[in-house]
C-alpha positions in Angstrom: 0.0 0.0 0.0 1.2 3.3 -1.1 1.1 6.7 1.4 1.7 9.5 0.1 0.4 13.5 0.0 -0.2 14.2 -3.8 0.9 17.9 -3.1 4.4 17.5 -1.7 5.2 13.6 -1.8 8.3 12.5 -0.5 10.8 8.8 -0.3 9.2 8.9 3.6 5.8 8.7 2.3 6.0 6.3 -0.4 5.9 2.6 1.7 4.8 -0.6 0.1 4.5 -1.4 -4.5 3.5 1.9 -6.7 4.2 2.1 -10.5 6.0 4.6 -11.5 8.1 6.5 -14.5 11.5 7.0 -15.0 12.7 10.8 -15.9 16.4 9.9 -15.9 18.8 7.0 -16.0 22.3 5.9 -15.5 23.2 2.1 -14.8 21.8 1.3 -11.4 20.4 4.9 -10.1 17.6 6.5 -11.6 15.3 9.4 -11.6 11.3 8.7 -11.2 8.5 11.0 -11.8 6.2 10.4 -9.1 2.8 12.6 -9.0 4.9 14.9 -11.2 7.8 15.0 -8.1 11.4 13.4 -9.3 12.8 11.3 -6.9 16.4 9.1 -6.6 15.6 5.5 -6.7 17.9 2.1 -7.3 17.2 -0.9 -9.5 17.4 -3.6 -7.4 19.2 -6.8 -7.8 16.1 -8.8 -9.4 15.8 -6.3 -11.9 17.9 -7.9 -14.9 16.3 -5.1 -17.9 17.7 -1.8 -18.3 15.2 0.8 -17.6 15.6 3.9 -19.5 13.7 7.2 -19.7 9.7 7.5 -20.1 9.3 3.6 -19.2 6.7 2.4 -16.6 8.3 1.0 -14.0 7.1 -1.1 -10.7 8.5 -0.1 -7.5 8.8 -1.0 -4.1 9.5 1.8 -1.3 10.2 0.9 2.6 10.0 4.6 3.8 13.6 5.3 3.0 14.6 4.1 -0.3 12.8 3.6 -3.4 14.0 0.2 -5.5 12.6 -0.4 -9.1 11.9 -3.9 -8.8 10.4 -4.5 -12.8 9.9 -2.5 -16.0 6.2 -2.5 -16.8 6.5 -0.9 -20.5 9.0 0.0 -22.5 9.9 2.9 -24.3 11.2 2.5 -27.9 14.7 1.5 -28.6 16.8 -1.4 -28.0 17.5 -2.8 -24.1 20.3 -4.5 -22.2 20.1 -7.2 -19.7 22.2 -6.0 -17.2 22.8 -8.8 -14.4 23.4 -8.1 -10.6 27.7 -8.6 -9.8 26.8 -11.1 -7.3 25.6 -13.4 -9.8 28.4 -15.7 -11.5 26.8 -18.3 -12.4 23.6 -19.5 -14.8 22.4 -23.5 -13.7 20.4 -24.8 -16.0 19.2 -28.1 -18.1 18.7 -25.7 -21.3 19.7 -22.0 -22.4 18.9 -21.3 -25.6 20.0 -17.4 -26.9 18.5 -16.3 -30.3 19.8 -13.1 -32.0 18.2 -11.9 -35.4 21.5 -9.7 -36.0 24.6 -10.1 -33.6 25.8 -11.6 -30.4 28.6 -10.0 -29.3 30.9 -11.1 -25.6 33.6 -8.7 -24.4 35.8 -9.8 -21.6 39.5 -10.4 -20.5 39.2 -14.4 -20.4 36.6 -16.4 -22.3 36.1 -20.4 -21.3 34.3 -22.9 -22.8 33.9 -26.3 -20.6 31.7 -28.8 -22.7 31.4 -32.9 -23.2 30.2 -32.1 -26.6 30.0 -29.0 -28.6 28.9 -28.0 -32.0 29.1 -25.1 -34.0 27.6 -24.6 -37.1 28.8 -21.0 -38.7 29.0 -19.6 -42.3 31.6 -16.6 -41.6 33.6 -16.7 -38.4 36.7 -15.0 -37.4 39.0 -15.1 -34.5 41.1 -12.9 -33.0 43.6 -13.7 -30.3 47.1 -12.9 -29.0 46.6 -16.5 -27.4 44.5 -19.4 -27.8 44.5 -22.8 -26.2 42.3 -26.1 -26.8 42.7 -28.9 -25.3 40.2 -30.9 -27.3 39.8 -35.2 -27.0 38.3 -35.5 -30.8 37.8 -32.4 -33.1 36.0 -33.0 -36.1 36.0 -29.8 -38.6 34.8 -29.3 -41.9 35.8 -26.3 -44.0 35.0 -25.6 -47.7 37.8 -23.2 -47.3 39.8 -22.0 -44.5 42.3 -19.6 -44.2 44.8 -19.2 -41.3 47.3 -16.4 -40.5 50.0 -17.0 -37.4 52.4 -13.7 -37.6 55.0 -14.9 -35.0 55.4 -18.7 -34.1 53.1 -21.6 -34.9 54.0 -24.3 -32.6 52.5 -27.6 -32.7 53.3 -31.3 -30.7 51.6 -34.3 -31.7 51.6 -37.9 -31.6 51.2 -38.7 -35.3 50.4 -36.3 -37.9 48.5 -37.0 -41.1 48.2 -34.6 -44.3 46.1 -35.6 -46.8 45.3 -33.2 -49.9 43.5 -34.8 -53.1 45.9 -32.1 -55.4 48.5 -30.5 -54.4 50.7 -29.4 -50.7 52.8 -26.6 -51.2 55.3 -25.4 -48.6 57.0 -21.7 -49.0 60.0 -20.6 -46.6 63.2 -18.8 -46.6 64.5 -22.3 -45.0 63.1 -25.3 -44.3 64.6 -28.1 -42.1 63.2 -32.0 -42.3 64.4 -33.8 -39.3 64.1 -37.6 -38.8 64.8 -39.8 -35.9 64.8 -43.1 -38.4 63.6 -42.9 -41.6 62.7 -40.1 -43.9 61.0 -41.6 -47.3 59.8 -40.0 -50.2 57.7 -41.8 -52.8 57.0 -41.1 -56.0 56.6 -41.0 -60.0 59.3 -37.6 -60.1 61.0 -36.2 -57.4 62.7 -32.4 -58.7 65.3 -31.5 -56.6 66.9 -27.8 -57.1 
């Protein structure tokens, strides 16, 4: 239940759940319009949508502090789900996240732990000063790919298979071919110099 004198209302007067709009925002502090008086308020924690200028917004006031606890209805334009810094972690069977035009993640570190994980992309490109994967089986299929490594390219496995239906070719100011035992080369021609 809301209390409040419509003349001069104040945050002392305004106790219990009132609607309200916002004037003014700026991440978690905003300005609401109340009985056309602005007054301070704080999203609270359970309030994951952005709430931005003119939208209706639910609030909740304990005779101190006014929290917006929802957004109602939105104003036009696009919103950000902005989630509480006590919350690291999403538990779930199922998330499913559908964009019509881009999904975008900036931050300093970005891990991936999955049993099984599929990606299905027509354009992707990755940019990295470092990458690591530690991967138990990695199937990929490429009608093309191209790869770029300006420094070193370092890689250490147990056997390594090439397989190209036309042609391999190999460009370098030097190239070194060690072998332990054996080194064999088979063919029709072999063009040396």
């Amino acid at each position: 239940m809301v209390y409040h004198d419509k003349i001069n209302p104040s945050r002392a007067m305004l106790v219990g759940q009132f609607t309200a709009h916002v004037a003014h925002s700026s991440d978690k502090k905003l300005t609401l319009r109340v009985n056309d008086q602005l007054m301070p308020a704080t999203r609270a924690a359970s309030c994951l949508l952005e709430a931005r200028s003119k939208d209706q917004v639910l609030c909740w006031g304990d005779g101190e502090n006014i929290y917006v606890t929802d957004v109602l209805e939105l104003d036009a334009g696009e919103r950000r789900l902005r989630l509480h810094e006590a919350i690291t972690e999403l538990t779930g069977t199922h998330l499913a996240i559908k964009m019509d035009e881009e999904f975008s993640i900036h931050t300093k570190i970005f891990r991936t732990v999955s049993k099984h994980w599929q990606q299905w992309s027509g354009h992707i490109d990755v940019t990295a000063k470092r990458m690591i994967q530690m991967i138990t089986h990695c199937t990929a299929h490429f009608h093309e790919r191209h790869q770029k490594v300006d420094q070193l390219d370092a890689r250490k496995v147990g056997t390594s298979m090439l397989q190209a239906d036309d042609a391999i070719i190999q460009q370098a100011d030097a190239q070194i071919i060690v072998g332990k035992e054996d080194i064999r080369m088979d063919a029709k021609r072999i063009s040396m110099g």
